[in-house]
LOLUMKOL-973586 format. One line per field, with one value per residue (C-alpha): chain; residue in three letters; residue number from 1; x, y, z. Coordinates in nm, 2 decimals, always signed. Layout:
% residues N
kette	c(A, ...)
rest	c(Ala, ...)
nr	c(NUM, ...)
px	c(X, ...)
py	c(Y, ...)
pz	c(Z, ...)
***
This chain:
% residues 330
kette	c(A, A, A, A, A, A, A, A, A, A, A, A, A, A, A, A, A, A, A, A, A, A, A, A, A, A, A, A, A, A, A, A, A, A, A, A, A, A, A, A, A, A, A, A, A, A, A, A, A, A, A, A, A, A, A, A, A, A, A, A, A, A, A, A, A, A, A, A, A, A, A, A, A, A, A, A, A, A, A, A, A, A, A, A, A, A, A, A, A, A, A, A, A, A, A, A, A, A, A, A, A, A, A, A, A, A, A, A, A, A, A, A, A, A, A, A, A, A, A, A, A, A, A, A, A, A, A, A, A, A, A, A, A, A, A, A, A, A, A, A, A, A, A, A, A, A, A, A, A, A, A, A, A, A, A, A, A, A, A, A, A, A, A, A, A, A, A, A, A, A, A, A, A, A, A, A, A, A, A, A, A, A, A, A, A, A, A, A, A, A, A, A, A, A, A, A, A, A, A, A, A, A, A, A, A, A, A, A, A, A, A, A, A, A, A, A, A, A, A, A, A, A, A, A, A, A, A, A, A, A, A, A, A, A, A, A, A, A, A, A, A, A, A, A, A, A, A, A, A, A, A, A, A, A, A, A, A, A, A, A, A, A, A, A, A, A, A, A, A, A, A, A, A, A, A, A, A, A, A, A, A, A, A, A, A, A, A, A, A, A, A, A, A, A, A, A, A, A, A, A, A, A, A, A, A, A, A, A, A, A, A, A, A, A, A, A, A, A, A, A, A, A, A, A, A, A, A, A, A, A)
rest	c(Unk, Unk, Unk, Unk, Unk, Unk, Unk, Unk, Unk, Unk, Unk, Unk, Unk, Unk, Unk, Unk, Unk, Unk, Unk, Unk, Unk, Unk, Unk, Unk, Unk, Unk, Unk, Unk, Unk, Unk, Unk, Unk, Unk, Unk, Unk, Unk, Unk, Unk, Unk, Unk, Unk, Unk, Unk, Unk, Unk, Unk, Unk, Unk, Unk, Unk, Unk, Unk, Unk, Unk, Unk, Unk, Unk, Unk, Unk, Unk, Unk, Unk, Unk, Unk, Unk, Unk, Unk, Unk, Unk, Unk, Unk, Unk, Unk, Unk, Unk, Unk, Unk, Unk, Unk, Unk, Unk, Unk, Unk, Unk, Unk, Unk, Unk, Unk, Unk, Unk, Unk, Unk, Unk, Unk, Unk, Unk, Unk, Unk, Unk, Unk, Unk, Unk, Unk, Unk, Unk, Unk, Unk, Unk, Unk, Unk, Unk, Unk, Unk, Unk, Unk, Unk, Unk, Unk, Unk, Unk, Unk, Unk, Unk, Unk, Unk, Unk, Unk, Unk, Unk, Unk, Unk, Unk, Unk, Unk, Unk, Unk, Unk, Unk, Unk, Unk, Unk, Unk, Unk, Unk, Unk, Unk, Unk, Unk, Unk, Unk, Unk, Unk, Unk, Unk, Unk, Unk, Unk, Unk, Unk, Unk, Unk, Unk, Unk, Unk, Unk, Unk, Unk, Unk, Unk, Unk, Unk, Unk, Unk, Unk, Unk, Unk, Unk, Unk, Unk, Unk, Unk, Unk, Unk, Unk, Unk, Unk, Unk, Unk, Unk, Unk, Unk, Unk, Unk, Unk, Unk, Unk, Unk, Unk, Unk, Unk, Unk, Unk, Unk, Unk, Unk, Unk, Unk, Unk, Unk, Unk, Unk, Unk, Unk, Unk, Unk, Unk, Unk, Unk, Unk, Unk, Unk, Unk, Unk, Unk, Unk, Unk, Unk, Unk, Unk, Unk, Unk, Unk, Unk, Unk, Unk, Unk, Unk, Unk, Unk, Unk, Unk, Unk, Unk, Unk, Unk, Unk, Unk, Unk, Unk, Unk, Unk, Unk, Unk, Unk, Unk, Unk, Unk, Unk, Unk, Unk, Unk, Unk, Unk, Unk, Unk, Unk, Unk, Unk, Unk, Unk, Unk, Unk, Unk, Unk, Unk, Unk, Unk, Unk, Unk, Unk, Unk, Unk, Unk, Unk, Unk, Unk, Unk, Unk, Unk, Unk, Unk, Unk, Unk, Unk, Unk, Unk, Unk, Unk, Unk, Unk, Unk, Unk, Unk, Unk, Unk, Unk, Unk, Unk, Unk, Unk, Unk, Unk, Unk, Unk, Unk, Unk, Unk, Unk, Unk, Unk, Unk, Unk, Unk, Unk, Unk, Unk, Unk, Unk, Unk, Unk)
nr	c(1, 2, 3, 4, 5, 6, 7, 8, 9, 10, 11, 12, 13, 14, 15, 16, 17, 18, 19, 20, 21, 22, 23, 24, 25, 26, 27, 28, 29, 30, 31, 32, 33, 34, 35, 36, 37, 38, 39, 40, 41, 42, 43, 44, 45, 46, 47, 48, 49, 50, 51, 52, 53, 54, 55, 56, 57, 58, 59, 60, 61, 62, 63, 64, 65, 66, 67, 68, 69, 70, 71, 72, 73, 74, 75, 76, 77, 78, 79, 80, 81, 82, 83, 84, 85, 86, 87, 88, 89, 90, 91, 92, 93, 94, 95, 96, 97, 98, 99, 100, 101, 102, 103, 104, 105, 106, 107, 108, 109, 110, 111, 112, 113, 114, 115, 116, 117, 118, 119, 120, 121, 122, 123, 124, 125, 126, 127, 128, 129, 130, 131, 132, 133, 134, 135, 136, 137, 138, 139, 140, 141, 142, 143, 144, 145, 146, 147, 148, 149, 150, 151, 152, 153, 154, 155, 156, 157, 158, 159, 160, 161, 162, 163, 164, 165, 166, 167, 168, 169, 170, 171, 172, 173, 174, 175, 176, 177, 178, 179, 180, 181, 182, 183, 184, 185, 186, 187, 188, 189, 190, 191, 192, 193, 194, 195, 196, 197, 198, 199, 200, 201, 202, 203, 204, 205, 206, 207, 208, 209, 210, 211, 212, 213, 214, 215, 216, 217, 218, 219, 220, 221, 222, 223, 224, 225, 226, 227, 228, 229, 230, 231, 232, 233, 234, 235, 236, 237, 238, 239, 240, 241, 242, 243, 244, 245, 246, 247, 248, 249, 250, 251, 252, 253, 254, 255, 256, 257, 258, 259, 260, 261, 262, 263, 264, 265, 266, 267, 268, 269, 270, 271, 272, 273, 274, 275, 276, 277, 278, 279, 280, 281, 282, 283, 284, 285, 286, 287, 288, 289, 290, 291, 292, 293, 294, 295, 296, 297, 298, 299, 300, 301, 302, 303, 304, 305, 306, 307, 308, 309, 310, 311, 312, 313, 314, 315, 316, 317, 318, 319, 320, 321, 322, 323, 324, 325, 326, 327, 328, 329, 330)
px	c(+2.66, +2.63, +2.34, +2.59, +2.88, +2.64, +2.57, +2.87, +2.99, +2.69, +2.77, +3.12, +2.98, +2.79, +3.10, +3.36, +3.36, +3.47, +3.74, +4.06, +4.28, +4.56, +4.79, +4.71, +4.69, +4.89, +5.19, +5.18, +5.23, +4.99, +5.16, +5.53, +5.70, +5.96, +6.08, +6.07, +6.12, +5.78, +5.71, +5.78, +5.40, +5.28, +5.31, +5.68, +5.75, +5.65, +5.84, +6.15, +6.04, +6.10, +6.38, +6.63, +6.68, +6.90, +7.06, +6.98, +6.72, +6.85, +6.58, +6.44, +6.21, +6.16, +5.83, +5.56, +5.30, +4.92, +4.73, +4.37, +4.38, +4.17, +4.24, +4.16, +3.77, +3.71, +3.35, +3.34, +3.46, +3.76, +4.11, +4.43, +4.60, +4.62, +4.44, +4.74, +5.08, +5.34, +5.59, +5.51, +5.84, +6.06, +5.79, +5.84, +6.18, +6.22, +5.95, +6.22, +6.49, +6.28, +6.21, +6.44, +6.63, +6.82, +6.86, +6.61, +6.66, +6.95, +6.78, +6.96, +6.86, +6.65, +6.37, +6.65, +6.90, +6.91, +7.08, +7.34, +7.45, +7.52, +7.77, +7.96, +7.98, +8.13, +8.36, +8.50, +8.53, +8.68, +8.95, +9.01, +9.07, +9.32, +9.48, +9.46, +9.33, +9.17, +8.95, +8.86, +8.98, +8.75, +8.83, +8.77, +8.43, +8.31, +8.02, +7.69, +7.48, +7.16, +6.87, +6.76, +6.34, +6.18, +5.88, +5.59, +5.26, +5.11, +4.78, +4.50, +4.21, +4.16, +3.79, +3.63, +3.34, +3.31, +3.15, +2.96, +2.75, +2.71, +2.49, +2.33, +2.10, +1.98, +1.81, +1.68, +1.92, +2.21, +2.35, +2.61, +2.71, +2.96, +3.08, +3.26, +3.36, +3.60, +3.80, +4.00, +4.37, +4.43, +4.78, +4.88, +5.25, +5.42, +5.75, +5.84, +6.17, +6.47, +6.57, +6.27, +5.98, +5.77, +5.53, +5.61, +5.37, +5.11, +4.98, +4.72, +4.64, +4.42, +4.39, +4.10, +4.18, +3.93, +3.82, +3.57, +3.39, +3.34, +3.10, +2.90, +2.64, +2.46, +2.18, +1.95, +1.91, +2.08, +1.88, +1.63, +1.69, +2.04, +2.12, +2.42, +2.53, +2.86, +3.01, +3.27, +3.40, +3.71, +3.84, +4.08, +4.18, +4.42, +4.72, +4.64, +5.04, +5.07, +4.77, +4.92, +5.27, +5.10, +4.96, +5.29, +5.45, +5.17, +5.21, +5.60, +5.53, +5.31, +5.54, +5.81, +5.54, +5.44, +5.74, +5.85, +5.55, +5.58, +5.98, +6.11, +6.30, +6.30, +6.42, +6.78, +6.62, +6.28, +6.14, +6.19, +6.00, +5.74, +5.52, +5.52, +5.41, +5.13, +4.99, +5.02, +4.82, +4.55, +4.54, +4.53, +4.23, +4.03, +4.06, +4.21, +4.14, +4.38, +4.34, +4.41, +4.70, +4.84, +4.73, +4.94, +5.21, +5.21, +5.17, +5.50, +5.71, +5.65, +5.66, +6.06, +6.28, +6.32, +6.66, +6.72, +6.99, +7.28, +7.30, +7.63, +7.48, +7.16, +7.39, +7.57, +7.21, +7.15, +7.49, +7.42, +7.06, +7.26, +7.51, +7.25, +7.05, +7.33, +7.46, +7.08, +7.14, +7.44)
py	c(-2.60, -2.55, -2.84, -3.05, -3.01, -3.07, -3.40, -3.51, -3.45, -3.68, -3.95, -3.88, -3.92, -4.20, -4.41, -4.27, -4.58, -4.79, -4.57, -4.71, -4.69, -4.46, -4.75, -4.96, -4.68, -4.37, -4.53, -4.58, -4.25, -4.15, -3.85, -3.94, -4.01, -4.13, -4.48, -4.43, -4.65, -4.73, -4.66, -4.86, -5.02, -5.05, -5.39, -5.34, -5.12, -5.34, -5.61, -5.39, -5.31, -5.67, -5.65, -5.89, -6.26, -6.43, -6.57, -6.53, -6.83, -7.03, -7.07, -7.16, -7.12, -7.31, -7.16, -6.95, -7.03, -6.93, -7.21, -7.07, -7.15, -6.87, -6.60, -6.28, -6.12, -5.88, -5.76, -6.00, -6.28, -6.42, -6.41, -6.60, -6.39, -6.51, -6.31, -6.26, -6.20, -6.52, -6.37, -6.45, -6.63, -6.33, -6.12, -6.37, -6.36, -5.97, -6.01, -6.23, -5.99, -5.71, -5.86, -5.70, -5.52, -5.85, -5.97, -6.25, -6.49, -6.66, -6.73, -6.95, -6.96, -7.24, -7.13, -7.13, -7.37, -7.53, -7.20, -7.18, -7.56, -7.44, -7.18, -7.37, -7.68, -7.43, -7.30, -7.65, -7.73, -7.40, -7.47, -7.81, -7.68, -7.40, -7.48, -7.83, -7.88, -8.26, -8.14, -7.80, -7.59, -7.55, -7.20, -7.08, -7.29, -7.33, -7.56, -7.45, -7.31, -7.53, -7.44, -7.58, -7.41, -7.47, -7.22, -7.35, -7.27, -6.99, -6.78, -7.02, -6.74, -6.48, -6.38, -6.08, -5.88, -5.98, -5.65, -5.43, -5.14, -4.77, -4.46, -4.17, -3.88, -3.66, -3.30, -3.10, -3.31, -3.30, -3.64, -3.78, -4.18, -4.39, -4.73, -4.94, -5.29, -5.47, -5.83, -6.08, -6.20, -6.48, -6.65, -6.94, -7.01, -7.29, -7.38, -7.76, -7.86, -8.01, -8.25, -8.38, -8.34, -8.17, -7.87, -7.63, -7.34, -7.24, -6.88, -6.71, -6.32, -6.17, -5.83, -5.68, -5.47, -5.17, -5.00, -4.73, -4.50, -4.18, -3.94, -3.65, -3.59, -3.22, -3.24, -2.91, -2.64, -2.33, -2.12, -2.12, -2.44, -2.48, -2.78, -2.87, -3.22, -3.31, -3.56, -3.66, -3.91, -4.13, -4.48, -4.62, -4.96, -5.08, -5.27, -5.68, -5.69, -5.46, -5.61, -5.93, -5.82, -5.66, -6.00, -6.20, -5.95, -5.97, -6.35, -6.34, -6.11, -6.37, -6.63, -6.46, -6.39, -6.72, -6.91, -6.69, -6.79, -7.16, -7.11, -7.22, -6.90, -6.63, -6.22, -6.13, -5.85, -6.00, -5.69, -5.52, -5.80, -5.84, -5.50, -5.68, -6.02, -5.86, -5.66, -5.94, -6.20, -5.95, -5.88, -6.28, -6.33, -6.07, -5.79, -5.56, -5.47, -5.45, -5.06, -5.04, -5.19, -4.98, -4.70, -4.78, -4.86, -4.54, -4.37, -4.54, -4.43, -4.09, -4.14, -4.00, -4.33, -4.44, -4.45, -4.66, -4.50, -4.75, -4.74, -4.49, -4.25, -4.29, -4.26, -3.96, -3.79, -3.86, -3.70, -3.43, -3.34, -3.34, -3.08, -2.88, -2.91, -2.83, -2.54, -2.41, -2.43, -2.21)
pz	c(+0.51, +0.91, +0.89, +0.65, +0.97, +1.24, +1.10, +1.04, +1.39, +1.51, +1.30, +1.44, +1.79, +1.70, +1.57, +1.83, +2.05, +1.74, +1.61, +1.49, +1.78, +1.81, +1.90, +1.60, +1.27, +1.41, +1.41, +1.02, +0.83, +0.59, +0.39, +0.37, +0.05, +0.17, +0.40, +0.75, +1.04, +1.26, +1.57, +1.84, +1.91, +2.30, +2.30, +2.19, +2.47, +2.72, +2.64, +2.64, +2.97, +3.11, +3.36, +3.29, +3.37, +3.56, +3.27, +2.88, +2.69, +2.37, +2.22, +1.84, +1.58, +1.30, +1.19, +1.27, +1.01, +0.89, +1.02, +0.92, +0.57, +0.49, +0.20, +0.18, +0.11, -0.11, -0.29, -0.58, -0.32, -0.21, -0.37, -0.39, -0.15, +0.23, +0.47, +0.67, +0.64, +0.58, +0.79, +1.13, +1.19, +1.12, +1.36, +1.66, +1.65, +1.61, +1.93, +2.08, +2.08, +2.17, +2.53, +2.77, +2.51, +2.39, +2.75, +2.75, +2.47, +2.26, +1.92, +1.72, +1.30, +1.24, +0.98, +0.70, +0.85, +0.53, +0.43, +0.67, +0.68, +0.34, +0.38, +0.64, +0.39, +0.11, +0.45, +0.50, +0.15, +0.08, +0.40, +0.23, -0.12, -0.03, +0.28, +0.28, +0.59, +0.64, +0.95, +0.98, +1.25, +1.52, +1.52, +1.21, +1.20, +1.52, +1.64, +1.61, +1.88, +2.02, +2.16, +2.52, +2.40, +2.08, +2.03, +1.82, +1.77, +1.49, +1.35, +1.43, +1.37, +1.17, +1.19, +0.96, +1.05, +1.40, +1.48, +1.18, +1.15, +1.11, +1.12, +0.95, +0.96, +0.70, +0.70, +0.40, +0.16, +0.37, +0.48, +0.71, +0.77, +0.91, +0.92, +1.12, +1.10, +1.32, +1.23, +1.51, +1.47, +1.74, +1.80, +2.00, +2.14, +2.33, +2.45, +2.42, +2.62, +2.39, +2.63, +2.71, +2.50, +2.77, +2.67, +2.91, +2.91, +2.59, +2.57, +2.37, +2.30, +2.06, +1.86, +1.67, +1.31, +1.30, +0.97, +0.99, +0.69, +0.70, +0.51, +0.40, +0.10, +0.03, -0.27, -0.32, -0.52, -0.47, -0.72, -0.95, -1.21, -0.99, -0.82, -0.58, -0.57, -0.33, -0.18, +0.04, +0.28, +0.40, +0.56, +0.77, +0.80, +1.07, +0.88, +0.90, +0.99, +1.26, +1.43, +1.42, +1.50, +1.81, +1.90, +1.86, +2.10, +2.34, +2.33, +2.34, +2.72, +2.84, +2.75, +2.96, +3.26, +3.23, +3.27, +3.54, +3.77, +3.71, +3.84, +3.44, +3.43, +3.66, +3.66, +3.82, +4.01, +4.15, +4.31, +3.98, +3.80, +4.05, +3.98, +3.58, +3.70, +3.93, +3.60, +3.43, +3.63, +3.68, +3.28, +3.27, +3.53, +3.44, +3.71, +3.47, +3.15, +2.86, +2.83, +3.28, +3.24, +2.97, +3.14, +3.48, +3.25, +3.12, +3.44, +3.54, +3.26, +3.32, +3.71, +3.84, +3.89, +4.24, +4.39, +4.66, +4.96, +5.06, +5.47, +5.43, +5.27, +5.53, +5.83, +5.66, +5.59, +5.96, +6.06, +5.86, +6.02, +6.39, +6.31, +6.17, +6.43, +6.69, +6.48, +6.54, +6.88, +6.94)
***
């Protein structure tokens, strides 16, 4: 049996760099019964992170759809069901209000605005019946809010086994393997002006889905006309939808970034913003890696926040100093 762990820890070591990330399948629990909230995902955090603008975005979405027309694999070939999720509309927006904790964007309902011009036509009529009102009052039923950004754009890839393999060894029949196999969600997003028709910026990000398979066979005899057969083994596969939500959010951050360098919006604190934009450019041109930014990220949230001293309570720290100093004296 000490053969049968040894091997299994090499095929461990062997698959390690292709591991399904902690960022992508810890935060889904595996043993609880019962509904939980997720975790918040890195790519979440970060756009929390964003300081605030000078003034809040309306903005709308009427659609974020599945433009790769592909369904989803399986071993005897493909199915009916899409190979991603449907829903990215109702993922962007959530991604909207996430950046800067609700400070960034005004998102006005526009996926189902047949819906809501509904329920405001059974208002009026409803005001009409019972109070007899020939026009609505403005304040009961206001105007509607309008957007001054409309986002478009979608999933325009979704490509499967972009990376495949695995390993294995076997000793005296004792076996260990693993295998990996690693997909590619890619989104694209723009922001068209209302007023004048005029793509502003477009931005792209990626994500891979890992699934790796793990496992261990013994087959020998144990005594005289005995023989020991076992088997065991695991997967993991990262979730399709929390891949791609992690993309939309990473698009929605370089959306912000984005229009803050070409002057279309801009943060209320600049030199709070400005540490964010540098990260971000360097991410976009290739000096840092996705994983070095994270990591500096990181590094900050745990760092202690700096205060900045107003000029009275510098001169009274200076004032301070002196009478200590002249106290020494005597």
């Amino acid at each position: 049996m000490r053969h049968l762990i040894i091997l299994l820890s090499a095929a461990l070591s062997l698959s390690g760099c292709m591991t399904v990330g902690e960022h992508g399948r810890s935060t889904v629990p595996e043993t609880s019964s019962l509904a939980v909230y997720p975790e918040r995902t890195q790519t979440q955090l970060m756009l929390t992170e964003i300081p605030a603008p000078t003034r809040p975005i309306a903005i709308a979405v009427y659609g974020f759809t599945d433009q790769t027309g592909q369904f989803k694999p399986s071993d005897t070939g493909q199915t009916l069901s899409r190979a991603v999720t449907q829903g990215g509309g109702s993922i962007l927006v959530k991604a909207l209000q996430d950046a800067g904790n609700r400070q960034w964007f005004t998102i006005v309902e526009r996926e189902q605005l047949r819906n809501l011009l509904n329920e405001r036509q059974i208002i009026r009529e409803m005001r009409e019946r019972y109070l007899g009102e020939q026009n609505v009052n403005p304040q009961a039923l206001p105007a509607m809010l309008f957007a001054g950004v409309l986002l478009e754009g979608g999933i325009i890839s979704y490509d499967t086994n972009t990376v495949t393999g695995g390993a294995g060894a076997g000793l005296l029949g004792l076996g260990a393997r693993s295998e990996y196999r690693q997909d590619t969600v890619t989104v694209y997003l723009r922001a068209v002006s209302v007023r004048t028709g005029e793509v502003l910026t477009s931005v792209t990000a990626s994500k891979t889905i890992a699934s790796q398979a793990l496992g261990a066979s013994a087959f020998r005899f144990v005594a005289f006309k005995k023989l020991l057969e076992a088997e065991t083994g695991f997967t993991t596969n990262e979730p399709d939808q929390l891949a791609l939500q992690q993309a939309i959010e990473k698009a929605v951050y370089a959306l912000v970034m984005e229009g803050v360098e070409l002057k279309l919006w801009e943060f209320a604190d600049s030199q709070a913003g400005a540490p964010m934009l540098d990260r971000y450019r360097k991410e976009r041109d290739g000096v840092f890696t996705a994983e070095q930014v994270q990591e500096a990220m990181e590094r900050s949230r745990e760092a202690a926040p700096m205060r900045i001293k107003r000029e009275e309570e510098k001169t009274s720290a200076k004032k301070d100093d002196a009478g200590g100093r002249q106290g020494a004296r005597r």
